[in-house]
C-alpha positions in Angstrom: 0.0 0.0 0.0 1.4 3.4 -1.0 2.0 5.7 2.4 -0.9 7.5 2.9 -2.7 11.2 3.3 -3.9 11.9 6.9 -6.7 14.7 6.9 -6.9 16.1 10.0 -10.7 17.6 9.8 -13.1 16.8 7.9 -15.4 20.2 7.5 -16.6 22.5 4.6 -13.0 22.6 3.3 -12.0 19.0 4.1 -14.8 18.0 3.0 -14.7 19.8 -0.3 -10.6 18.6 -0.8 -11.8 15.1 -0.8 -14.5 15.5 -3.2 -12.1 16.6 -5.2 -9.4 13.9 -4.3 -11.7 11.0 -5.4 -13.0 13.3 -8.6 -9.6 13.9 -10.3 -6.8 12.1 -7.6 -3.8 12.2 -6.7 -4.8 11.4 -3.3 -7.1 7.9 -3.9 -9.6 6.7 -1.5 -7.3 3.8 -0.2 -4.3 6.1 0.1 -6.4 8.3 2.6 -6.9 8.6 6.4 -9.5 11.3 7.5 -9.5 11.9 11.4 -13.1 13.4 12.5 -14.5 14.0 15.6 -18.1 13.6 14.1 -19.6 11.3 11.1 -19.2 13.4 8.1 -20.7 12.3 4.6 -17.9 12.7 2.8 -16.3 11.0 5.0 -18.4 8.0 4.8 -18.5 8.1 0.9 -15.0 7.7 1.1 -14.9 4.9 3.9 -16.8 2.9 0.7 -14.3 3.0 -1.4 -11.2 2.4 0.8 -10.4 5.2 3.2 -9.5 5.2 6.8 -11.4 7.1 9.3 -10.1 7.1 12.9 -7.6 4.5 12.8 -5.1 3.8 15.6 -2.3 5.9 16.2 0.4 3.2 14.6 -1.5 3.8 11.4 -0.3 7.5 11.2 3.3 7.5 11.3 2.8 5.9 8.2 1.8 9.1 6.4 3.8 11.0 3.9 1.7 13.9 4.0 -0.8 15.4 7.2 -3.2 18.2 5.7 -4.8 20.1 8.8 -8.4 21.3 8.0 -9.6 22.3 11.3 -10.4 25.6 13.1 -7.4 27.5 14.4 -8.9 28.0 17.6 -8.9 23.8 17.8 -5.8 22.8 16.0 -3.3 22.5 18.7 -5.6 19.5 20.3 -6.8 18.1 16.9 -3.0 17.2 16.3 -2.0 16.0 19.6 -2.2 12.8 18.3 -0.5 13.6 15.7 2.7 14.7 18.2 5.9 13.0 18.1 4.3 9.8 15.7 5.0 11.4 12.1 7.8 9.7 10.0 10.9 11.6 9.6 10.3 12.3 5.8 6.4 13.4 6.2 5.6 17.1 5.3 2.1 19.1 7.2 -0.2 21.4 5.4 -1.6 23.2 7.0 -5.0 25.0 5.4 -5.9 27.4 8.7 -6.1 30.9 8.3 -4.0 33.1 10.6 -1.8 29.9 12.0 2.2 30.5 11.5 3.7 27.6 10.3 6.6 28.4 11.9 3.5 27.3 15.3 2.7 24.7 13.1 5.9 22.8 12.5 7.2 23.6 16.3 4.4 21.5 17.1 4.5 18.4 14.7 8.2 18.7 14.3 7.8 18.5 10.4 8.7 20.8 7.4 4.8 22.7 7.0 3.7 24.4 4.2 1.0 27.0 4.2 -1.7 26.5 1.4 -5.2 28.3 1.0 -7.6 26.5 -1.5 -11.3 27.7 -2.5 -13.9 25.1 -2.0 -13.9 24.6 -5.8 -11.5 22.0 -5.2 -14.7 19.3 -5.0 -15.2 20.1 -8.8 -11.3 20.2 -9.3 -12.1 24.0 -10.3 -10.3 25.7 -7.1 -7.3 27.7 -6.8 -5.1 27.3 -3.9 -2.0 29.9 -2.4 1.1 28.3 -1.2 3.6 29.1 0.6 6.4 27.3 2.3 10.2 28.0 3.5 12.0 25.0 1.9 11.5 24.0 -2.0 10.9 20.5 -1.6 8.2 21.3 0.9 6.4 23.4 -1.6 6.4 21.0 -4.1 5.4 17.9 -2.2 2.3 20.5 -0.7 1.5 21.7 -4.7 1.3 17.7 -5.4 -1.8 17.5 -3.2 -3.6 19.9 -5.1 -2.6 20.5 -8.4 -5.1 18.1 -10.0 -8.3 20.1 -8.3 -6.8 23.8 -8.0 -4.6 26.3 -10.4 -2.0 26.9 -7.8 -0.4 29.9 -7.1 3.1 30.3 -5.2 3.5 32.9 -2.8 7.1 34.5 -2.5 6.2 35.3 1.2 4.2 34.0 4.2 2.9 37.1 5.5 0.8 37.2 1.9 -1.5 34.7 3.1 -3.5 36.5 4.9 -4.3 38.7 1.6 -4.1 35.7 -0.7 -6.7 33.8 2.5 -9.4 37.0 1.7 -8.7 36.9 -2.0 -9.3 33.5 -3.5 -10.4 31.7 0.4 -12.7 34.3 1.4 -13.5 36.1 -2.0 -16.0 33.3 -3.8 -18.5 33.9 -0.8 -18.2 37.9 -1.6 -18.4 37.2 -5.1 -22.0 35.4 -5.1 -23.1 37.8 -2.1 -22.9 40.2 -5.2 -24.2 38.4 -7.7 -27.5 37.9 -5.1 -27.5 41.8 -4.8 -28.0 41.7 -8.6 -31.0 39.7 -8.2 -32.5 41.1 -5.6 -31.6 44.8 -7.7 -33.4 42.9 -10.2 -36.5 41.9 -8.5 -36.9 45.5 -7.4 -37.3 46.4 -10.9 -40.0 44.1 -11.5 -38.4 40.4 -11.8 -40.1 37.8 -10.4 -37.5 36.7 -7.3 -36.9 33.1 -8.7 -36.6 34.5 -12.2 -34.2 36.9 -11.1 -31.9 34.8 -9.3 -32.0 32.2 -12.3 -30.6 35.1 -14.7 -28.1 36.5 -11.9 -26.6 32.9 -11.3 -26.6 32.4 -15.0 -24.7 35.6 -15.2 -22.3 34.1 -12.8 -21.9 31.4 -15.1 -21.3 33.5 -18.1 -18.6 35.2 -16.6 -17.2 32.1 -15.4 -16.5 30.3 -18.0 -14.3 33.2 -19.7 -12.2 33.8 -16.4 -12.2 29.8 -16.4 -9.9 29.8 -19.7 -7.6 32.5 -18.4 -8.7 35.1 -20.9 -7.8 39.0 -19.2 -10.8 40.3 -17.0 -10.6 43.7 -18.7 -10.8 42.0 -21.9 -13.8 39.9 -20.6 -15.9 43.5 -19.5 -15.1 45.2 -22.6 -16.7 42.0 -24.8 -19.9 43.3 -22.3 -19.8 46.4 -22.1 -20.4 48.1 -25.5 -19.6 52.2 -25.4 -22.6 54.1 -25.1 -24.4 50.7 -23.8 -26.2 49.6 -21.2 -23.8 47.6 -19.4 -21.0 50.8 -19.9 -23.9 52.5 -18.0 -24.1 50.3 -15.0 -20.1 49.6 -14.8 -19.7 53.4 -14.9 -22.7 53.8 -12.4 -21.5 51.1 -9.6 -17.3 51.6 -10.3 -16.1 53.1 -7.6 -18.9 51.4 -4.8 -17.9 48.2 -6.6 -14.2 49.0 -5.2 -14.8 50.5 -2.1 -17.0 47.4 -0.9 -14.2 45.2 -2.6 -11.3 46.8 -0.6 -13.7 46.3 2.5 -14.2 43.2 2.1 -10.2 42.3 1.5 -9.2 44.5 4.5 -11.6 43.3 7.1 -10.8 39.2 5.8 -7.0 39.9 6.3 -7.5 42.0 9.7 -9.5 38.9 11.0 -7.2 36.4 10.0 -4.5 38.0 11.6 -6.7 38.4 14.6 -7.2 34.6 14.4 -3.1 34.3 14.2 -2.7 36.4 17.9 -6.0 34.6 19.4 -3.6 31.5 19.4 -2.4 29.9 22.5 1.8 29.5 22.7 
């Protein structure tokens, strides 16, 4: 049996990273340990097609890699286990906002990268930041998640907490918008189910251009005609759209750092 994955947490995001796993690999059901605290479906949907959940301890120093997706404010007692059993070779990585891995590694004792995915990963349509000190650490961390994310390298650490708000945080603000729109819509007449059908068709629309890497500006300009309608909107919403956008950013990154100090030594 190949060494396997341990997920540490099996939530929103862990959840999502495995729905992607057994989509589009690299991580296989049967190369996969998931330690929860709680029956998760995923988790079970997994369990059905080889993974471990909740094994004994001597299963996980047999791990190459341990991905923690649990709550900062819980890690340090998720991983306990974890303490002092990992194989000298294994790498962490570590999905928390705010968490050092400098806290991280002093803990497990193991080379950590930092990576922050979207929960795209289930439909291998995520992006994921990362971000470690040593080369091979970063590379056996992109490994993990290059078959469900574009991934993104970070030259520093302390941009994670703006990479966390822009691509971790950022799909939540973006449909929080595109629900505005409806609800803008239904004000004008809409019925509310037809306007949220356009609106999430919208979302769509711009999607799948972004999706093929095609320039954003080039992507609003095929809209927005001179003279046109859309022009009209862009030109009546610009600078709201980027003060709300800013906010957004900035309060995400003052909270994740404020997750990062609410940590225990």
């Amino acid at each position: 049996m190949a060494r396997p994955v341990v997920l540490v947490g099996c939530g929103r995001l862990g959840s999502a990273l495995v729905e992607g796993w057994m989509r589009a690999g690299p991580v296989t059901p049967a190369d996969l340990i998931i330690l929860t605290p709680s029956e998760k479906p995923v988790a079970e949907a997994a369990r059905s097609q080889g993974a471990r959940i909740n094994p004994g301890i001597a299963a996980l120093g047999e791990a190459r890699a341990v991905v923690l997706a649990v709550k900062p404010a819980v890690w340090r007692a998720a991983v306990a286990p974890l303490a002092g059993r990992l194989a000298s070779d294994a790498v962490v990585v570590s999905l928390m906002a705010g968490v050092s891995a400098a806290a991280v590694s002093g803990v497990l004792i193991a080379p950590t990268a930092r990576v922050m995915p979207t929960t795209g990963v289930a439909q291998a349509q995520g992006v994921a930041a990362i971000w470690a000190a040593e080369a091979a650490t970063r590379f056996a961390a992109g490994e993990l998640f290059r078959a469900v994310a574009e991934v993104v390298d970070l030259p520093d650490e302390a941009l994670m907490d703006a990479a966390t708000a822009t691509a971790g945080s950022a799909p939540a603000f973006v449909l929080a918008f595109v629900l505005a729109l409806a609800e803008a819509g239904a004000a004008r007449g809409l019925s509310p189910g037809a306007a949220l059908a356009l609106a999430r068709g919208a979302l769509r629309s711009a999607g799948a251009g972004a999706a093929e890497g095609q320039a954003l500006e080039t992507l609003i300009a095929r809209v927005a005609s001179p003279g046109g309608t859309t022009r009209a909107g862009l030109d009546a919403s610009r600078d709201a759209v980027r003060q709300a956008a800013r906010a957004a950013i900035d309060a995400a990154v003052a909270r994740a750092r404020e997750l990062g100090s609410e940590q225990p030594a």
